[in-house]
C-alpha positions in Angstrom: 74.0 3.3 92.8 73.0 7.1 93.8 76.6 7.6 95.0 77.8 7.7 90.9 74.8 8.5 89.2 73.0 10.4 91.0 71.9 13.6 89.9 71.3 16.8 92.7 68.1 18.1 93.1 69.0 21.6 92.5 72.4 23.7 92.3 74.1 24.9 95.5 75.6 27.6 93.8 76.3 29.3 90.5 79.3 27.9 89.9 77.9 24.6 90.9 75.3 24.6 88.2 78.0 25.5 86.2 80.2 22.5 86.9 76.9 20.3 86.2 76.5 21.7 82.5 80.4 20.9 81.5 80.5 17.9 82.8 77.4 16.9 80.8 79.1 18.3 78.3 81.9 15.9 78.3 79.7 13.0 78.5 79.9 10.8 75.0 77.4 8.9 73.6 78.5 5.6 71.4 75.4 4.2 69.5 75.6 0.8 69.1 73.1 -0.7 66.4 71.1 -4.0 67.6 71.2 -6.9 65.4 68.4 -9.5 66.0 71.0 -12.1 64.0 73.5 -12.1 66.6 72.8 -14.2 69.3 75.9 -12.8 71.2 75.6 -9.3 71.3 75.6 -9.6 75.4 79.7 -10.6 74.6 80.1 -7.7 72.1 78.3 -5.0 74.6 80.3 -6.8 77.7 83.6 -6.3 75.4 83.3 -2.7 74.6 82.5 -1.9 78.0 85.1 -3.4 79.6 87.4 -2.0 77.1 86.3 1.5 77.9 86.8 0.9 81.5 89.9 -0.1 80.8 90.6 3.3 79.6 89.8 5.0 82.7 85.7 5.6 81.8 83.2 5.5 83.9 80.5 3.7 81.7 76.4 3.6 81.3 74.8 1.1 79.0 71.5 1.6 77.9 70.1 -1.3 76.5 66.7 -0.4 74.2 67.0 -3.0 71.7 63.8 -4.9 71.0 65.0 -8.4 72.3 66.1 -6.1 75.6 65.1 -6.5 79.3 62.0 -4.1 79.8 62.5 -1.1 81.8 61.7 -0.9 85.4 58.0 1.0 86.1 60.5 4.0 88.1 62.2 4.6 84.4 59.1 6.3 83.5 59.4 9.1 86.2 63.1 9.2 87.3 65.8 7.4 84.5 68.7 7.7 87.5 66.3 5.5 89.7 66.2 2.9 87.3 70.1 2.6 86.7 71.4 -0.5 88.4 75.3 -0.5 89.7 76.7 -3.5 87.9 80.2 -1.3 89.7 82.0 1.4 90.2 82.4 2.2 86.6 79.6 0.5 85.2 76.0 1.4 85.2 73.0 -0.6 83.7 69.7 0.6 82.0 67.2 -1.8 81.1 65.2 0.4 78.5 63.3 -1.7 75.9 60.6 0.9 74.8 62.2 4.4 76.4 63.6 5.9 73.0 60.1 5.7 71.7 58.3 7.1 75.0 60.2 10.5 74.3 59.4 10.9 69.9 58.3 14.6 70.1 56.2 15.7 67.1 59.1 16.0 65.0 59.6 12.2 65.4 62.9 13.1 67.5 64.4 11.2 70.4 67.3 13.4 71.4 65.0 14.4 74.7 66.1 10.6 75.7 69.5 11.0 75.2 69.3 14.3 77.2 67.5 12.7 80.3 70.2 10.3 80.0 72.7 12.9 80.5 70.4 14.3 83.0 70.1 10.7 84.8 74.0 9.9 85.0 76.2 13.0 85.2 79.0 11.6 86.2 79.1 8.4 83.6 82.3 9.8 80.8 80.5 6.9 78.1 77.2 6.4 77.4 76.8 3.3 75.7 73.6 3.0 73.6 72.7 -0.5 72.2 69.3 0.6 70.4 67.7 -0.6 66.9 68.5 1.6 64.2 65.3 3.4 63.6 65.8 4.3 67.3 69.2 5.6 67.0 68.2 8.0 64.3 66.0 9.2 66.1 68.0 9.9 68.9 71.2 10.9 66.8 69.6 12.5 64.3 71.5 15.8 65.2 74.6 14.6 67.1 77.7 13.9 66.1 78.6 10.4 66.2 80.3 6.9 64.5 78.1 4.1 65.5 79.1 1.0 66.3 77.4 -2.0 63.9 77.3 -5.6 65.7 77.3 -8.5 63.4 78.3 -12.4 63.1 79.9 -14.8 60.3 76.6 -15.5 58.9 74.6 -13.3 56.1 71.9 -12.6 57.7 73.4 -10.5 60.5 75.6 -8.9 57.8 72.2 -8.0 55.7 70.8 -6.3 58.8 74.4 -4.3 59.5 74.6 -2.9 56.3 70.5 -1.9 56.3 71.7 -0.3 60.1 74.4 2.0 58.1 71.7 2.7 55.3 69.2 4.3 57.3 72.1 5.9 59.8 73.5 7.3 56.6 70.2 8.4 54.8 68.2 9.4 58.1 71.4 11.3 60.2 73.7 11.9 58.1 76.2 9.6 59.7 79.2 8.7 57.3 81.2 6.6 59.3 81.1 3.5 61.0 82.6 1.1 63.1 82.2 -2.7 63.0 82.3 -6.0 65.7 82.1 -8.9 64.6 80.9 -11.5 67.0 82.8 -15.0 66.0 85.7 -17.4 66.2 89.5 -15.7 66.3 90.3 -18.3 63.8 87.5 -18.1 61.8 89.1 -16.7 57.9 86.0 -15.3 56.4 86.1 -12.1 58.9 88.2 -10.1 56.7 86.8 -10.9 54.1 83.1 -10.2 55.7 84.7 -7.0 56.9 85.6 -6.2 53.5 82.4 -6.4 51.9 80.7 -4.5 54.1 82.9 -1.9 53.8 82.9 -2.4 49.8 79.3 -2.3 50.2 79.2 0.9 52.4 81.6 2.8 50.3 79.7 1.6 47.0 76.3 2.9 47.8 76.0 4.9 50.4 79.2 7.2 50.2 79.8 5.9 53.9 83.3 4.8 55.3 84.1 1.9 57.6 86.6 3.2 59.7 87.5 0.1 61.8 86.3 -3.2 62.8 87.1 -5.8 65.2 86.3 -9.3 66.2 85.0 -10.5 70.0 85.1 -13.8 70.5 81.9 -15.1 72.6 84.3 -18.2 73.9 86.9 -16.1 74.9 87.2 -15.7 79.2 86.9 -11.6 79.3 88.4 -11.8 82.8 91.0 -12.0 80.5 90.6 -8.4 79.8 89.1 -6.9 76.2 91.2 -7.7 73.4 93.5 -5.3 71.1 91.0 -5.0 68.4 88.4 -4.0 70.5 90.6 -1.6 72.5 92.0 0.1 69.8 88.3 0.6 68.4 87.4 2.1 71.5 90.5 4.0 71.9 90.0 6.0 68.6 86.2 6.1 69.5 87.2 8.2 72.3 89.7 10.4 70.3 87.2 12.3 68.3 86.8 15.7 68.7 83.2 16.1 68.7 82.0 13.3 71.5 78.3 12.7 70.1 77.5 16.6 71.4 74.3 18.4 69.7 75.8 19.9 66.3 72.8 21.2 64.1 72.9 19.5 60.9 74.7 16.5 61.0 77.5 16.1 59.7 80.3 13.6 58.3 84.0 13.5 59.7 86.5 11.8 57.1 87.9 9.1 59.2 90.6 6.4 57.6 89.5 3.5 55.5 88.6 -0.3 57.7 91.4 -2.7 56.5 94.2 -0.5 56.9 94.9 -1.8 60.7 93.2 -5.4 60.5 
């Protein structure tokens, strides 16, 4: 585990301390908004992982979400201790609770997101699966398009859309990305996909920019699907990488639709 995330204890050198700070720098943070409706968000956070692998990135997923595994007690002194080696590209944070254990008195989390940079300087993606109130917090002034889980049922479409309401009202955040968690066959997708963007577009100004489908009975040894890789391919062809910005702001991206 220390071997890829492990962070020095001090700089050997100028230029050393140097190469630390760019490649934090380079580091990009995908939020990914919890949805207590979606029994299979595991598969959707598997998915996207595997699909940035795919693409050559070295990946750590922070899991925060409520219904999340609860951080082990070494979290609270030294995050890159806590970091389990699921591989050589993949690292795992249990971290129920953490976003809220670093609110300073403006109500911001972004001192979380920097000790996670801090905690894995060598991970390209980091991969935050978070409720949404937590994500503003901790986004509130990066750039970013978040990623909103849902399933073919109401409910979990309710809770995406209120996700991309507060991400919208609280952060600024103007686009969005959608995975749906259901059957390849199933026909109402398109048209769920659809309304939520409808919906998005209607009332909060906000654009869906893309949206795919993981299947929970599909074999991922398989490898990620098309959908999902070409979600994660333009997630890692913005310009911008989820780095601090000041105010936030909102990148025109193409309307969802126009590739499903």
């Amino acid at each position: 585990m220390r071997d890829f995330y492990a962070t020095d204890s001090a700089p050997l050198d100028q230029a050393h301390g140097l190469r630390r700070l760019f490649a934090a720098s380079r580091q990009r943070f995908v939020p990914l908004a919890a949805n207590p409706h979606v029994p299979f968000s595991g598969v959707v956070i598997d998915e996207l992982t595997a699909a940035f692998v795919q693409r050559g990135q070295r990946v750590l997923v922070v899991d925060a979400a409520d219904g999340s595994p609860a951080p082990r007690e070494i979290a609270l002194l030294d995050i890159g201790a806590a970091i389990e080696d699921l591989s050589p590209q993949i690292g795992y944070l249990a971290a129920r609770g953490l976003p809220l254990r670093h609110v300073d008195t403006r109500g911001s989390a972004s001192a979380f997101a920097d000790a996670l940079a801090q905690a894995a300087p060598k991970a390209d993606v980091v991969l935050v699966h978070a409720n949404a109130g937590d994500l503003a917090r901790m986004f509130g002034q990066r750039a970013a398009r978040p990623i909103l889980i849902g399933a073919d049922h109401p409910e979990s479409i309710k809770h995406a859309y209120a996700a991309c309401k507060l991400l919208a009202q609280r952060c600024g955040l103007m686009t969005f990305d959608l995975v749906l968690a259901a059957s390849l066959s199933s026909r109402r997708v398109r048209a769920i996909a659809s309304s939520l963007a409808s919906c998005a577009d209607a009332f909060l100004g906000a654009v869906l920019h893309d949206w795919a489908v993981v299947d929970p009975a599909t074999d991922l040894r398989a490898g990620p699907g098309a959908q999902v890789s070409r979600l994660v391919a333009d997630q890692l062809a913005l310009d911008d990488g989820g780095l601090p910005v000041g105010p936030a702001v909102a990148v025109p991206m193409r309307a969802a639709g126009a590739t499903n």
